[in-house]
N, CA, C and O of each residue as an XYZ file, in Angstrom:
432
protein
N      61.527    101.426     49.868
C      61.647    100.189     50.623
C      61.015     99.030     49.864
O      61.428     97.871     49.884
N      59.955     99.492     49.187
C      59.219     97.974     48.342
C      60.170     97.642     47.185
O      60.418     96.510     46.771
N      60.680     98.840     46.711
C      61.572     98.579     45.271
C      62.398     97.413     46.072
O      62.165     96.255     45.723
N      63.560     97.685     47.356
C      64.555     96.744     48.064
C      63.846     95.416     48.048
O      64.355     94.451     47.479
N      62.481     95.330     48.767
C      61.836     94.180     48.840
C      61.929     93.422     47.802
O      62.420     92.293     47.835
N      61.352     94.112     46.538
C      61.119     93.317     45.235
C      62.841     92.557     44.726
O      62.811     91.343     44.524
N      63.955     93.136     44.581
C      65.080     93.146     44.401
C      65.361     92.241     44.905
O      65.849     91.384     44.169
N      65.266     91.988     46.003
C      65.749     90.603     47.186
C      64.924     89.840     47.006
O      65.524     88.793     46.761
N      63.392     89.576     46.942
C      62.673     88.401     46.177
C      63.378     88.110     45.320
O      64.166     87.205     45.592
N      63.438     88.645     44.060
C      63.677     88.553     42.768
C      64.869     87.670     42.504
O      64.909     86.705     41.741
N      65.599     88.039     43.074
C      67.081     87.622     43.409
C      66.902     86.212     44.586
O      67.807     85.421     44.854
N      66.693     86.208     44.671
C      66.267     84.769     45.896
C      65.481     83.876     44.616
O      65.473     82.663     44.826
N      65.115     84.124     43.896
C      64.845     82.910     42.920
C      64.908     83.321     41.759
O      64.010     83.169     40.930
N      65.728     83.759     41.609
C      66.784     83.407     40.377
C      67.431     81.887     40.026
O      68.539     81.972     40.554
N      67.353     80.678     39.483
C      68.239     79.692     39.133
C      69.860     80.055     39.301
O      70.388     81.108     38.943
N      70.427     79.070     39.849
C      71.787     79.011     39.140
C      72.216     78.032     38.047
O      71.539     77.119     37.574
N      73.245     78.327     37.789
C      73.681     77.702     36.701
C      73.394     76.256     37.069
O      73.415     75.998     38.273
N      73.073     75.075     36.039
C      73.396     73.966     36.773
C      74.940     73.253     35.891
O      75.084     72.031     35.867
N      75.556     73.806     35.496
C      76.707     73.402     34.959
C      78.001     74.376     35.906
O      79.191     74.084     35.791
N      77.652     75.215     36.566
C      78.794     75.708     37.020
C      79.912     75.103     37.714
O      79.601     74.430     38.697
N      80.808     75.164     37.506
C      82.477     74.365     38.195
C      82.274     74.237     39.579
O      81.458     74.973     40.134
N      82.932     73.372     40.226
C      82.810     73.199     41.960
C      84.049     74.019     41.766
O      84.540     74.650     40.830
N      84.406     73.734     43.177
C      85.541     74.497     43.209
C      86.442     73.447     43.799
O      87.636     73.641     44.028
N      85.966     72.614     43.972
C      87.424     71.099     44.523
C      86.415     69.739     43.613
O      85.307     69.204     43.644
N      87.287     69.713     43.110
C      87.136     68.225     42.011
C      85.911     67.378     42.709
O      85.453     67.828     43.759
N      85.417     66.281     42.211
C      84.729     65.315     42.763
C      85.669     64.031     41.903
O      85.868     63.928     40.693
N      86.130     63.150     43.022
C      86.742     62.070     42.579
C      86.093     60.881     41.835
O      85.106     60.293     42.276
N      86.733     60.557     40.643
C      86.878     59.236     39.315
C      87.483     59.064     39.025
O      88.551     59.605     39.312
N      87.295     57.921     37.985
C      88.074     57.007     37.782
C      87.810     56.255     36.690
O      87.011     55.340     36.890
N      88.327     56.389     35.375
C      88.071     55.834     34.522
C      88.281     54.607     34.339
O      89.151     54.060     35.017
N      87.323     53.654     33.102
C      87.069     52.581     33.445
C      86.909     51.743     32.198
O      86.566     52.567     31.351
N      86.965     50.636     31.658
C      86.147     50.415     30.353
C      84.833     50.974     30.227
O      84.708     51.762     29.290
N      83.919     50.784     30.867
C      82.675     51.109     30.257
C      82.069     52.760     30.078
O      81.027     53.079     29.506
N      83.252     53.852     30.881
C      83.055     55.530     30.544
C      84.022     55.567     31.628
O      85.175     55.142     31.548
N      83.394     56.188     32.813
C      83.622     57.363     34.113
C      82.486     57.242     35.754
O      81.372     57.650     36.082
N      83.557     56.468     36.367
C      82.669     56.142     37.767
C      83.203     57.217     38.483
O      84.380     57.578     38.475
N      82.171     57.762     39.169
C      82.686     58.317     40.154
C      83.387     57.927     41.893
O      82.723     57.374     42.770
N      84.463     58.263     42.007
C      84.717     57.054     43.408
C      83.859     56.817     44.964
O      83.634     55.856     45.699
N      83.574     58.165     44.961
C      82.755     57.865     46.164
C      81.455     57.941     46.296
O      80.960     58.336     47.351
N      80.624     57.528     45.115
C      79.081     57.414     44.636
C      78.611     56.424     43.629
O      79.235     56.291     42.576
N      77.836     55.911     43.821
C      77.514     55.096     42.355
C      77.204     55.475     41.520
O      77.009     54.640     40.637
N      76.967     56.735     41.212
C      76.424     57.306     39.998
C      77.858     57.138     38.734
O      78.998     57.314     39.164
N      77.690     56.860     37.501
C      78.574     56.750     36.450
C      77.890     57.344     34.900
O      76.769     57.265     34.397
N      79.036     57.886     34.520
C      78.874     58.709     32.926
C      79.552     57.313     31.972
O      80.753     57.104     31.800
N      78.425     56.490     31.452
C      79.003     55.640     29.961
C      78.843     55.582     29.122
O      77.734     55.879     28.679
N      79.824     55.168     28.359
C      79.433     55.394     26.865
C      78.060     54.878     26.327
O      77.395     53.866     26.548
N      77.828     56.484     25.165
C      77.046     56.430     24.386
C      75.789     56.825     25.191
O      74.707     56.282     24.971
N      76.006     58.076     26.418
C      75.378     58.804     27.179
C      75.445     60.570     25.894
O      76.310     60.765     25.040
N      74.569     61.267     26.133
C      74.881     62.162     25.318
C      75.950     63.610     25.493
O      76.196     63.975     26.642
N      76.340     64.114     24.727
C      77.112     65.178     24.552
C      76.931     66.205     25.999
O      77.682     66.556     26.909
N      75.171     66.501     25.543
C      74.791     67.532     26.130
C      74.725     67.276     27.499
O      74.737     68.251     28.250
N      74.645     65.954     28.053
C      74.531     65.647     29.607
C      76.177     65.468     29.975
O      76.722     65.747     31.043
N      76.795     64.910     28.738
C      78.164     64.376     29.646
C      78.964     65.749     29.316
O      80.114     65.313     29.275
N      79.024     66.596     29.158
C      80.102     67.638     28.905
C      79.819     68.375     30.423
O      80.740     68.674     31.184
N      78.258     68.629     30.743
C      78.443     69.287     32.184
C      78.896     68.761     32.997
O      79.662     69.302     33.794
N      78.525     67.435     33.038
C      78.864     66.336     33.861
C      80.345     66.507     34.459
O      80.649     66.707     35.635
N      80.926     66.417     33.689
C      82.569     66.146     33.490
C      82.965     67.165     34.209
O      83.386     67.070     35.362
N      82.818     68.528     33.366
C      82.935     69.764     33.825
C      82.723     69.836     35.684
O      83.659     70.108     36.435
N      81.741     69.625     36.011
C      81.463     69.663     37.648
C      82.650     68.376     38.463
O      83.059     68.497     39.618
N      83.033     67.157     37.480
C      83.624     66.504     38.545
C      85.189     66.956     38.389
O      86.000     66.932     39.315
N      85.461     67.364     37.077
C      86.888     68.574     37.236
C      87.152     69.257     38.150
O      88.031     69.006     38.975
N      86.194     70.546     38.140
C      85.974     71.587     38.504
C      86.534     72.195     38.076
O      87.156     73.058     38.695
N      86.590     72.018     36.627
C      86.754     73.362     35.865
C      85.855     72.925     34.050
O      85.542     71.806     33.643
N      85.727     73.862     33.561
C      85.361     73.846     31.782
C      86.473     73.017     31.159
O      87.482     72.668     31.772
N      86.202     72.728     29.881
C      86.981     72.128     28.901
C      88.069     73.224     28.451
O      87.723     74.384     28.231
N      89.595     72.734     28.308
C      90.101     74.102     28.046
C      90.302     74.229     26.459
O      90.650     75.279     25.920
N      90.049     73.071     25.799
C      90.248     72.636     24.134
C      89.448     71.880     23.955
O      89.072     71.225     24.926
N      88.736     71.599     22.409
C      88.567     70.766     21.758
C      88.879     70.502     20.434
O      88.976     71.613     19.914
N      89.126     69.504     19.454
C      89.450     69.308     18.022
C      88.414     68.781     17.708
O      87.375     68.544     18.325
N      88.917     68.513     16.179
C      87.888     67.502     15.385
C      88.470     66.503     15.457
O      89.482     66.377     16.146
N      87.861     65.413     14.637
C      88.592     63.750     14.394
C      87.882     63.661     13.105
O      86.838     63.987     12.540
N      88.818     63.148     12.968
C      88.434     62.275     11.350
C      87.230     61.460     11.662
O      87.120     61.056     12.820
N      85.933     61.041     10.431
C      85.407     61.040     10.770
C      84.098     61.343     10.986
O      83.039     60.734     10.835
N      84.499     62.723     11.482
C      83.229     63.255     11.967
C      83.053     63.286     13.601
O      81.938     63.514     14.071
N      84.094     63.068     14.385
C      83.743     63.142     15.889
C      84.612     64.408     16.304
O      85.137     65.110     15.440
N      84.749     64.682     17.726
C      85.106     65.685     18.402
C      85.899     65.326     19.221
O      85.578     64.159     19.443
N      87.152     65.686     20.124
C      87.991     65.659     21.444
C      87.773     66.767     21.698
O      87.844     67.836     21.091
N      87.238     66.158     23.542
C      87.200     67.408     24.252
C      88.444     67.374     25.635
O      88.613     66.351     26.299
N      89.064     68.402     25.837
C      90.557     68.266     26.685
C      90.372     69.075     27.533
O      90.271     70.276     27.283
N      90.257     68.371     29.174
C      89.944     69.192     30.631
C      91.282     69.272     31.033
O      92.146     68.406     30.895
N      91.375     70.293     31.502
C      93.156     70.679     32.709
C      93.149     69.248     33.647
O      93.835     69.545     34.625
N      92.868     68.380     33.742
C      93.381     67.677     34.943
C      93.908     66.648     33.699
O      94.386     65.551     33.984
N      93.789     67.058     32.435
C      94.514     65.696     31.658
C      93.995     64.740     31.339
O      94.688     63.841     30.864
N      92.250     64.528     31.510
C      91.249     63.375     30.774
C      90.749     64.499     29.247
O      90.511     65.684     29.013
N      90.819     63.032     28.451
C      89.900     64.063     26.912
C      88.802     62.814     26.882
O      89.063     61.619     27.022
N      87.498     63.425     26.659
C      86.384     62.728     25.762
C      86.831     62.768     24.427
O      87.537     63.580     23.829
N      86.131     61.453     23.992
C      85.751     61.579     22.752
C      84.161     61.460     22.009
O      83.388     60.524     22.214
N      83.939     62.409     21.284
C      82.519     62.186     21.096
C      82.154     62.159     19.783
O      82.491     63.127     19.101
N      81.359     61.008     19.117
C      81.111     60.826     18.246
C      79.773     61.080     17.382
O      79.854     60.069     16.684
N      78.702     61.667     16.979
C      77.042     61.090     16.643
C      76.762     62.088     18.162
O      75.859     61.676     18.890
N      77.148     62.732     18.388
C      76.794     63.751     20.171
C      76.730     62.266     20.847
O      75.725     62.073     21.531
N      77.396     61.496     20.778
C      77.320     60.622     22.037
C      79.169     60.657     22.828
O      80.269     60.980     22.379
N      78.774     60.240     23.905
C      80.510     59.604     24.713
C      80.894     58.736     24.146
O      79.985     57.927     24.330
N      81.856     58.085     23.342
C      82.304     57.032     22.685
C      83.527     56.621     23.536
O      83.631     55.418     23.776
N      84.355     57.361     23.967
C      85.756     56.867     24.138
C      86.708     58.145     25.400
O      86.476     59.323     25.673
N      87.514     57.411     25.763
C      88.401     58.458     27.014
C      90.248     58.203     26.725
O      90.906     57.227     26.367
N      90.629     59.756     27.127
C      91.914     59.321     26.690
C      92.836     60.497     28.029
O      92.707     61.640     28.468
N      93.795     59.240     28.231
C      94.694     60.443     29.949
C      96.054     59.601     29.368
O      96.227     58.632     28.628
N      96.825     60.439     30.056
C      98.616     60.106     29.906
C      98.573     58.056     30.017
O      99.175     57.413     29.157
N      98.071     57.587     30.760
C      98.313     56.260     31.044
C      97.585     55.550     30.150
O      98.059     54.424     30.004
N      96.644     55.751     29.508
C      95.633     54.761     28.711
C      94.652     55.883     27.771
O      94.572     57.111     27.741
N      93.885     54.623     26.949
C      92.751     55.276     26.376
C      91.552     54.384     26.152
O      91.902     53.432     25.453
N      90.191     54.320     26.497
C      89.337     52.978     25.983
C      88.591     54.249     25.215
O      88.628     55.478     25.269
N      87.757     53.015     24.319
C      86.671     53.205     23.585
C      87.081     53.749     22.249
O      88.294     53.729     22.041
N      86.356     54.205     21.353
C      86.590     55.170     20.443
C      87.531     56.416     20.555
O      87.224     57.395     21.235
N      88.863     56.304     19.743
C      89.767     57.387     19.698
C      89.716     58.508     19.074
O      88.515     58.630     18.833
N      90.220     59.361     18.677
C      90.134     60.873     18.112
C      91.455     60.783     17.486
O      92.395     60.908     18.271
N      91.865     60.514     15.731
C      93.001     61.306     14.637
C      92.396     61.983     13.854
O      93.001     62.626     12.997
């Protein structure tokens, strides 16, 4: 019975991930200056870093990146299933690219 006890503590504080996928999108809207979110003020802009904006993104998808390339350069494209790509340059956000438009820094 103490082994069960310990098991269920143990497990009760465990962390979760803090990058894990929602499971229904959180709505944005890209913008000149990065990525607002629509129904919060919080916003991802350029020349925020790699390591904060890739989870970021990831959670308002709700899903992972399914590709990325290189760019000439020296930068990176990163490509989510709903059809937005970062671009990241120096590990920063430089630039955004979807079927209708693209601002900031591009990715060839």
């Amino acid at each position: 019975m103490r082994a069960l006890w310990l098991v269920v503590v143990l497990a009760a504080c465990m962390p979760t991930a803090p990058s894990t996928p929602r499971p229904d999108p959180i709505p944005y809207r890209l913008d000149e200056s990065g990525i607002q979110l629509t129904d919060r003020v919080q916003r991802i802009d350029f020349g925020r870093t790699d390591h904060s904006t890739l989870p970021a993104m990831t959670k308002l998808v709700g899903a992972p990146p399914f590709a990325s390339q290189d760019c000439a350069g020296g930068g990176q494209r990163v490509d989510w299933p709903d059809g937005t790509s970062l671009v990241f340059k120096g590990g920063t956000f430089r630039g955004w690219i979807n079927a209708a438009s693209a601002v900031g820094e591009g990715c060839s």
